[in-house]
C-alpha positions as a Markdown table, in Angstrom:
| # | Residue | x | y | z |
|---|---|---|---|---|
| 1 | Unk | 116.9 | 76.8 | 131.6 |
| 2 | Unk | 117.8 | 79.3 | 134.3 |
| 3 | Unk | 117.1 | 83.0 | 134.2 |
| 4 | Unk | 118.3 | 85.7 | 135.7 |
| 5 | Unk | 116.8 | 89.0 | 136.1 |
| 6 | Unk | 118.5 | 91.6 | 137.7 |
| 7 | Unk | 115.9 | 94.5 | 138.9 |
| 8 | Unk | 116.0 | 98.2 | 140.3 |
| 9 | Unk | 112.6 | 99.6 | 139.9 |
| 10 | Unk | 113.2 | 101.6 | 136.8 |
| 11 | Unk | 111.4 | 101.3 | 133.1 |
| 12 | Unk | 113.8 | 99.2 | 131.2 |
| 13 | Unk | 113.9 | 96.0 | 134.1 |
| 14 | Unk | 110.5 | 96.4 | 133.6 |
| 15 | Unk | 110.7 | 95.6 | 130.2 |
| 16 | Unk | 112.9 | 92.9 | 130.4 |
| 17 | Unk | 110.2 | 90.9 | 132.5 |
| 18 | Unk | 107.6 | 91.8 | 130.2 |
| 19 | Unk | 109.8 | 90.0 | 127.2 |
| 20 | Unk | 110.2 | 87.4 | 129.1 |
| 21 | Unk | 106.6 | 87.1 | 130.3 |
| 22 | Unk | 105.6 | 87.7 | 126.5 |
| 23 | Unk | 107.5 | 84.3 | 125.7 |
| 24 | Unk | 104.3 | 82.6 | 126.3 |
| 25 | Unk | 105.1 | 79.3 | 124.3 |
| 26 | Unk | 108.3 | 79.1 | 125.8 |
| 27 | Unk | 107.3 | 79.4 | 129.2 |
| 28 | Unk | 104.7 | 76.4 | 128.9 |
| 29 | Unk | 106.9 | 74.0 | 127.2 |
| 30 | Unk | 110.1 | 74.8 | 129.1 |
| 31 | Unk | 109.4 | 76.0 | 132.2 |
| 32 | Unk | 112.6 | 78.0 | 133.0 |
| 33 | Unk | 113.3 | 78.7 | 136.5 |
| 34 | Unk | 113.2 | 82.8 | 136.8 |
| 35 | Unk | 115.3 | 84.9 | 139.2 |
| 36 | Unk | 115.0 | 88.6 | 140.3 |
| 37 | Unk | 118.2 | 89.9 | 141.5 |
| 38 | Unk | 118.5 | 93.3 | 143.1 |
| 39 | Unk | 121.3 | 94.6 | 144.0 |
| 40 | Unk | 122.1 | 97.3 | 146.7 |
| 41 | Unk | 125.0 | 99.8 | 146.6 |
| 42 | Unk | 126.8 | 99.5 | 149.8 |
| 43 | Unk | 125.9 | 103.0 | 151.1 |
| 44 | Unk | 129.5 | 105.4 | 151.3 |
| 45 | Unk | 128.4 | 106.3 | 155.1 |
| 46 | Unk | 128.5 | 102.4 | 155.8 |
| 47 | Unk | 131.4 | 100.2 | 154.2 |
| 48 | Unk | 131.1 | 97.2 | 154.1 |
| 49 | Unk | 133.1 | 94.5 | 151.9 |
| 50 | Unk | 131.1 | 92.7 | 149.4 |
| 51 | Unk | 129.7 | 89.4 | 148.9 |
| 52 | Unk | 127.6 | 87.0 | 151.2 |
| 53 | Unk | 126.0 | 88.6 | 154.5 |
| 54 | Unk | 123.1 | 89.2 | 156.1 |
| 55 | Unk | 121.3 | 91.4 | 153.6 |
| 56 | Unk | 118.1 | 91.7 | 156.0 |
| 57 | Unk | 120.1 | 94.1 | 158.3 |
| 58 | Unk | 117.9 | 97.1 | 159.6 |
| 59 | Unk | 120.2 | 99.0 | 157.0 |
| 60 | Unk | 119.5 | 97.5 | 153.8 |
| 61 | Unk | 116.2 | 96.4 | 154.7 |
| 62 | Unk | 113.6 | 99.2 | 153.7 |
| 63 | Unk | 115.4 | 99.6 | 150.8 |
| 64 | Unk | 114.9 | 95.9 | 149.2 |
| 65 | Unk | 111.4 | 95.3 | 150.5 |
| 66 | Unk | 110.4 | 98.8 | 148.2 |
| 67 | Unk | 112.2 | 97.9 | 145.5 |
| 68 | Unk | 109.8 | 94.6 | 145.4 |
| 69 | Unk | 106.8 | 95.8 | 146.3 |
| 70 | Unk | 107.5 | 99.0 | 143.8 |
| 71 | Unk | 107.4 | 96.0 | 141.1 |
| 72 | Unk | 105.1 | 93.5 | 142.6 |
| 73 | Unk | 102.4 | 94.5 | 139.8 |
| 74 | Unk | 105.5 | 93.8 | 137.1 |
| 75 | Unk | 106.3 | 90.6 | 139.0 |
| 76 | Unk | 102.6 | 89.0 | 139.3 |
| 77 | Unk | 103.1 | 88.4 | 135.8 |
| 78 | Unk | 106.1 | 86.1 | 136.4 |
| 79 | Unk | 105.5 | 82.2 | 136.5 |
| 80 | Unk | 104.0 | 81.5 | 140.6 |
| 81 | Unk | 107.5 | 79.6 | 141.8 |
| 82 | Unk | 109.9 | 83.0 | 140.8 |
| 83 | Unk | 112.7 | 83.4 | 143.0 |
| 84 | Unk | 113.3 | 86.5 | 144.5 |
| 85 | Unk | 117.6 | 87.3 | 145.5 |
| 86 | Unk | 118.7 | 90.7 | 147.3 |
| 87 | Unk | 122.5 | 90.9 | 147.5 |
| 88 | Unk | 124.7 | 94.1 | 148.2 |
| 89 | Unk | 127.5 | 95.2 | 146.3 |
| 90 | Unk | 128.4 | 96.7 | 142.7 |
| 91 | Unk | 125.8 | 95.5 | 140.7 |
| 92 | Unk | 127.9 | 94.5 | 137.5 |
| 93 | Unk | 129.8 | 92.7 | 139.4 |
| 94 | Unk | 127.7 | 90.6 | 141.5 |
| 95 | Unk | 124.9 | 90.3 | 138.8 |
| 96 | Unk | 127.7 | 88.6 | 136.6 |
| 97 | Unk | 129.5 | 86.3 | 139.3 |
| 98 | Unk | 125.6 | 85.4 | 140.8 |
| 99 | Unk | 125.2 | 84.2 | 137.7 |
| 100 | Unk | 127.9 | 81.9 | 137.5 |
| 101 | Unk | 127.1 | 81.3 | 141.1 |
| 102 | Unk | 123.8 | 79.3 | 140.2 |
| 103 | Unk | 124.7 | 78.4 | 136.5 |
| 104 | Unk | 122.6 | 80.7 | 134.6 |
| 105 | Unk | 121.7 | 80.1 | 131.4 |
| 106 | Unk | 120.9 | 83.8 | 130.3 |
| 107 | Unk | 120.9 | 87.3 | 132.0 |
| 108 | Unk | 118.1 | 89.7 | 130.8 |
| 109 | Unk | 118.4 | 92.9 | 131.6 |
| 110 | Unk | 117.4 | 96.8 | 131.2 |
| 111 | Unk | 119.7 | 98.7 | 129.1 |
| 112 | Unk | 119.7 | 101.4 | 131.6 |
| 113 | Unk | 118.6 | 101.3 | 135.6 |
| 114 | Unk | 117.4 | 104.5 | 137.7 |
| 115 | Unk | 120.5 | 106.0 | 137.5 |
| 116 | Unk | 121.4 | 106.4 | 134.0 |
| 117 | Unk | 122.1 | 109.8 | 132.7 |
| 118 | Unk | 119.3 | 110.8 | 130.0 |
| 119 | Unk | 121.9 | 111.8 | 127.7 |
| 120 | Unk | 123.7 | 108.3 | 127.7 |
| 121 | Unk | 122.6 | 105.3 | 125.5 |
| 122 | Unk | 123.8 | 102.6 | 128.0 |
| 123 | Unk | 124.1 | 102.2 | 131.7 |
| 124 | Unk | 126.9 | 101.1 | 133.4 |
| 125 | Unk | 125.4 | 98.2 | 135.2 |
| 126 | Unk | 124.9 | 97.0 | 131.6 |
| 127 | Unk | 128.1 | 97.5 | 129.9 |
| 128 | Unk | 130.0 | 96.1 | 133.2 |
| 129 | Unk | 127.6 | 93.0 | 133.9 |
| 130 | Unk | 128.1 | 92.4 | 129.2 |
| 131 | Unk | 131.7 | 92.3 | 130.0 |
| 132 | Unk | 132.2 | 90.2 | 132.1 |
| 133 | Unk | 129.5 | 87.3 | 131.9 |
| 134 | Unk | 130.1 | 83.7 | 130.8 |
| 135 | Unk | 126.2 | 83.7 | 129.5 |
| 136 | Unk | 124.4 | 85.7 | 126.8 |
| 137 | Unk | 122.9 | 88.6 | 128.3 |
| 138 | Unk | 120.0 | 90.0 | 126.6 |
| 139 | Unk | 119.6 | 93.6 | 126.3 |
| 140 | Unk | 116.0 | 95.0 | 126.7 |
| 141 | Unk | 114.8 | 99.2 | 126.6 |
| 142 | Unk | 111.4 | 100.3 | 127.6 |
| 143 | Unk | 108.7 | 100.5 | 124.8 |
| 144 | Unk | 110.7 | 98.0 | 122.5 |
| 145 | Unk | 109.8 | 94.3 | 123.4 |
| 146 | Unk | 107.9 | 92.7 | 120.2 |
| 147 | Unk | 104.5 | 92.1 | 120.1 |
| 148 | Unk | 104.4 | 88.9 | 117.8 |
| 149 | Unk | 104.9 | 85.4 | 119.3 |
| 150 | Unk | 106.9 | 84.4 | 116.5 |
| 151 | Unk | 109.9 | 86.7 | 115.8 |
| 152 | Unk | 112.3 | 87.8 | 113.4 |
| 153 | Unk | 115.7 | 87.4 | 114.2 |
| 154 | Unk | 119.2 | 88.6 | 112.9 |
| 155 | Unk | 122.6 | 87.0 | 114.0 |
| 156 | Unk | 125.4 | 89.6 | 113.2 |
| 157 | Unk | 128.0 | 87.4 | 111.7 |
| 158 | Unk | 131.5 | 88.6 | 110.6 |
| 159 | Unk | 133.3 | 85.5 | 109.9 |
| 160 | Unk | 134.8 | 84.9 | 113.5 |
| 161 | Unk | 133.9 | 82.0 | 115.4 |
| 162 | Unk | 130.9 | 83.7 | 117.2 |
| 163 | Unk | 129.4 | 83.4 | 114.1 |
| 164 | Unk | 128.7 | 79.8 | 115.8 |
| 165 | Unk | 128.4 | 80.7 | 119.1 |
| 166 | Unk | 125.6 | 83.0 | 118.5 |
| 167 | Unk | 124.0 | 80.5 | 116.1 |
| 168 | Unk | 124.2 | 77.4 | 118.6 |
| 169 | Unk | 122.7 | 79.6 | 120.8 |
| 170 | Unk | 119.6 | 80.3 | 118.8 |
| 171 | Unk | 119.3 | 76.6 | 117.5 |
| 172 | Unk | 119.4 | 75.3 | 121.1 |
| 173 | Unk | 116.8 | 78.2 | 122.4 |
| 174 | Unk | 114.9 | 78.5 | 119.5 |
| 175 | Unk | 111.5 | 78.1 | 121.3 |
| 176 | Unk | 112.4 | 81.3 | 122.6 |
| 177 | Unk | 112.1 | 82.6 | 119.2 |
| 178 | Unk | 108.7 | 81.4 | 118.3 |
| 179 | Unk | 107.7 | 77.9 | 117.0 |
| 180 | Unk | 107.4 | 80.0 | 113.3 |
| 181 | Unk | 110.8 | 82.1 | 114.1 |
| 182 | Unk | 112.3 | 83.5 | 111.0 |
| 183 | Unk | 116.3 | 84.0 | 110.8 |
| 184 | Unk | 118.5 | 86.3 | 109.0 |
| 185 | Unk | 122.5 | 85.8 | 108.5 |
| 186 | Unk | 123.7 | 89.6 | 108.1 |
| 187 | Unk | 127.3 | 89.9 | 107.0 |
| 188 | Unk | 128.0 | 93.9 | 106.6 |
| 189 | Unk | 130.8 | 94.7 | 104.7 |
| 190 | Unk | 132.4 | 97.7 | 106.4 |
| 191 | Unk | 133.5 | 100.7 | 104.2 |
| 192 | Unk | 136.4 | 101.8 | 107.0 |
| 193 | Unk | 137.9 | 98.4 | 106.3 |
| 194 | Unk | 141.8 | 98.6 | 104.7 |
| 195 | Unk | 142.9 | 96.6 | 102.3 |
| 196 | Unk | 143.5 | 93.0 | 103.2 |
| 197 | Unk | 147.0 | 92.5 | 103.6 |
| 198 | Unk | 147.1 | 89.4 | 100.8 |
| 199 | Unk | 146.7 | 92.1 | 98.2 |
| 200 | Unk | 148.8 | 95.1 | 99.6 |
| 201 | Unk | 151.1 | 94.6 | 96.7 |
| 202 | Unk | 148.6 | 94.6 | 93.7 |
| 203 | Unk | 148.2 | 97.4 | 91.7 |
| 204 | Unk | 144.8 | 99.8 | 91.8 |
| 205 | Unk | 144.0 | 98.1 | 88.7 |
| 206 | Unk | 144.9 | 94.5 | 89.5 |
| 207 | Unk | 142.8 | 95.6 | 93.0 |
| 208 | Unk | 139.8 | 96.6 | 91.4 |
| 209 | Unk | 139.4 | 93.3 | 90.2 |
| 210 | Unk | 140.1 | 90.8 | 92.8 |
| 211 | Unk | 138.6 | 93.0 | 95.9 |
| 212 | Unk | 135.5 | 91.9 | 95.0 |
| 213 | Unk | 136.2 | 88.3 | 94.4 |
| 214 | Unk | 137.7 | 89.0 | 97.8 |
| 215 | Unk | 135.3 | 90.3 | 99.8 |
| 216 | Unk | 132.4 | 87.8 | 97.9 |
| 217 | Unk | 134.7 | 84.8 | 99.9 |
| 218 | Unk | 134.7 | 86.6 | 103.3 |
| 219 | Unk | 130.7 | 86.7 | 102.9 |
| 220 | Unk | 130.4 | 83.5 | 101.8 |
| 221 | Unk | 132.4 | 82.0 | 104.4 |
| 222 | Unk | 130.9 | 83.9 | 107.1 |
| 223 | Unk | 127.3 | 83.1 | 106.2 |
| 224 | Unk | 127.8 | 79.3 | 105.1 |
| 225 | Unk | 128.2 | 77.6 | 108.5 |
| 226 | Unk | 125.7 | 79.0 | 110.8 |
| 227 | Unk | 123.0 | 79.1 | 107.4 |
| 228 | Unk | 123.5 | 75.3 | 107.6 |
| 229 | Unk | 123.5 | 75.1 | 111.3 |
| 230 | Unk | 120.0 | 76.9 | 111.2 |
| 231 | Unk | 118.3 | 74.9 | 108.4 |
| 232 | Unk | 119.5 | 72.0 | 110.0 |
| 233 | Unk | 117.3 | 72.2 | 112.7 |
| 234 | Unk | 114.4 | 73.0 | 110.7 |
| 235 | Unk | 115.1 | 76.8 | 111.0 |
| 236 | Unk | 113.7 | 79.1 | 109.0 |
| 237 | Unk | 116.6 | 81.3 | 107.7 |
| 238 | Unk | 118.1 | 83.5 | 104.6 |
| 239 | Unk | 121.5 | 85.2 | 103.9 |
| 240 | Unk | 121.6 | 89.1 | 104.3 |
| 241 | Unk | 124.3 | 91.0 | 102.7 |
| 242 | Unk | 125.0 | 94.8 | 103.3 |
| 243 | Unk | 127.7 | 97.5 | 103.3 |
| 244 | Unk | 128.4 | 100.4 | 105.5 |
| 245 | Unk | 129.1 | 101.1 | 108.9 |
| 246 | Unk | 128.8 | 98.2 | 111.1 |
| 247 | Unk | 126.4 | 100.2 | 113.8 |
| 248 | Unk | 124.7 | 102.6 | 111.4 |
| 249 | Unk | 123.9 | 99.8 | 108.8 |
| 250 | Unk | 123.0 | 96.9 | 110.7 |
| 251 | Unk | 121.1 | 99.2 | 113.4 |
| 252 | Unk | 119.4 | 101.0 | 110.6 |
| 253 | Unk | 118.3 | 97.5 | 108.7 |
| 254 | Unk | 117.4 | 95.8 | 112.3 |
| 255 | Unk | 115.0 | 98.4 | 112.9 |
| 256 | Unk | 113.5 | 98.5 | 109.7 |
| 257 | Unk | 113.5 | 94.4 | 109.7 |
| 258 | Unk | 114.3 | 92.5 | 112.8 |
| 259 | Unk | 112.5 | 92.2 | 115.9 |
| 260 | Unk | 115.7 | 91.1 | 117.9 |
| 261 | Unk | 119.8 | 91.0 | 117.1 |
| 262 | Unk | 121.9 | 88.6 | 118.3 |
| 263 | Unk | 125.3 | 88.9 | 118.1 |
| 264 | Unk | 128.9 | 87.7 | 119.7 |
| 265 | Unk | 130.7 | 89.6 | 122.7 |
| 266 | Unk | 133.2 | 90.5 | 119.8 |
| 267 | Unk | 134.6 | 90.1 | 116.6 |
| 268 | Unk | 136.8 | 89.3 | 114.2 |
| 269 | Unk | 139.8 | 91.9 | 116.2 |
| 270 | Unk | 139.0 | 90.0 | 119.3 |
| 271 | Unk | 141.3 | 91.1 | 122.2 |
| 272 | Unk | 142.1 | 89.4 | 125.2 |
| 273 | Unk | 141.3 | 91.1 | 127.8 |
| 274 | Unk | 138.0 | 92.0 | 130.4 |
| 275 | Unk | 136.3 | 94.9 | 127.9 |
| 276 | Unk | 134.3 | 93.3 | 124.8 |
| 277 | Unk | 134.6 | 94.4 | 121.2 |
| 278 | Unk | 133.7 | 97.7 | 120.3 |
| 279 | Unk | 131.1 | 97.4 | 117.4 |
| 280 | Unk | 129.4 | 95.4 | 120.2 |
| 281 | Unk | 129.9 | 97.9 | 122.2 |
| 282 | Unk | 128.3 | 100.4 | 119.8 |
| 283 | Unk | 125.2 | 98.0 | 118.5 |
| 284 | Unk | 123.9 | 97.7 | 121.9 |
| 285 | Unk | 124.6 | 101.3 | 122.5 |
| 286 | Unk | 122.4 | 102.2 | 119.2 |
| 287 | Unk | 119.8 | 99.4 | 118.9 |
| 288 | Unk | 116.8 | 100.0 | 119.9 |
| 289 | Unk | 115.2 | 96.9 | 120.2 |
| 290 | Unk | 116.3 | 93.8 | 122.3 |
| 291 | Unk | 120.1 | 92.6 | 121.7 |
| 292 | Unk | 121.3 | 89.4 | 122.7 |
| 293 | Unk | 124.8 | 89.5 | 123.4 |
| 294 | Unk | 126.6 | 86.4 | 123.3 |
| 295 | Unk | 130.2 | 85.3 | 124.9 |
| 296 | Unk | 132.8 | 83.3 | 124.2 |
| 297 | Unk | 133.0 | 80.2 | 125.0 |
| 298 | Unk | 135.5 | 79.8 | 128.1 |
């Protein structure tokens, strides 16, 4: 497996080295080959195009070499044959396309970098670098990466095919988990949902009775396939059922529950187009502990 690790020097790319350095198991047995990416801003003053140049002009130079030594402490606890990458550019952008670059497997980053506004959940370089790689990116915030070896883990399911996608994911990278992971399915069934339009013309009493029976089928379908896929490979794993608001509730029951989230770039109203679904959007605003955020497949 390839990593990549995109860096700035602030608290939550720190983090997201110490999950990954936390992963003690995982490290041993697969040996994944870690990268640290930073990324310069091309400076207003100077313009310059992006992409490949010589990063170790006299411009750029201080900058990088005290951005790593800043983190060399963080860095020492990395695996001895870490790669370290400068580039220069807008960081969502050239964190997601250097990751396609050298066929990453998975991006883990800091929700927020050294420029993020107190007041705002998410930084930029996060939501921009989530929409628009082609490998799960997990999320990490400072203060949040579990302690425990093996972890407790809930995939967000809503009866879309990400359902899958995040659930292959966490069959084929389960010694990520933990060899003694525990999984959760969680379907929530969302109170601002209408009435499907199969039953539009039923009466309120006629409605009372089948919306039930209707929304017991969306569950069950949701939860069946990737349940099977999990126990399959000798997973640990359970159904979870809940209701409410797809943020509050599942944010509210991860936090009580889970030690991680993963969940697909979107959902069920899937659009096509460069921005990823909005109660994906508002999980990885809200959650406080890490969020793996998995795409579609291209």
């Amino acid at each position: 497996m390839r990593v990549l690790i995109p860096i700035d020097g602030g608290a939550d790319c720190r983090e997201a080295i110490r999950f990954v350095t936390s992963r003690k198991s995982w490290l041993e047995n697969q040996k994944p080959q870690i990268e640290l990416l930073y990324v310069q801003k091309p400076y207003i003053e100077h313009p310059m195009e992006e992409g490949d140049f010589d990063i170790q002009s006299w411009y750029y130079d201080d900058k990088i070499k005290a951005v790593f030594e800043d983190m060399a402490e963080d860095i020492a606890t990395l695996p001895e044959n870490v790669i370290k990458t400068s580039k220069i550019g807008h960081p969502a952008k050239v964190i997601a396309s250097y990751a396609r670059e050298i066929g990453a497997d998975l991006i883990v980053m800091g929700a927020r970098g050294l420029s993020a506004l107190k007041n705002l959940y998410l930084g930029s370089v996060s939501l921009g670098t989530i929409a628009r790689a082609t490998c799960p990116v997990l999320v990490c915030r400072e203060h949040y990466t579990p302690k425990d070896e093996n972890l407790k883990i809930g995939i967000a399911v809503d009866g879309s095919g990400f359902g899958d996608l995040c659930t292959k994911f966490a069959v084929q990278n389960k010694d990520l988990f933990g060899t003694d992971a525990s999984f959760e399915v969680i379907y929530v069934h969302a109170d601002e949902e209408t009435v499907p339009s199969e039953l539009l013309d039923k009466g309120v009493l006629e409605l009372d009775k089948l919306l039930p029976k209707y929304e017991q089928k969306e569950y069950t379908n949701a939860v069946e396939s990737p349940l099977a896929q999990l126990k399959a490979a000798g997973l640990k794993a359970k159904p979870v059922e809940l209701r409410g608001s797809l943020q509050t509730t599942l944010t509210h029951y991860a936090d009580e529950n889970l030690n991680m989230v993963v969940m697909g770039s979107h959902g069920k109203g899937r659009i096509s187009s460069l921005v990823f679904g909005s109660s994906t959007r508002a999980m990885v605003a809200s959650c406080r502990m890490p969020i793996f955020i998995v795409p579609g497949e291209a």
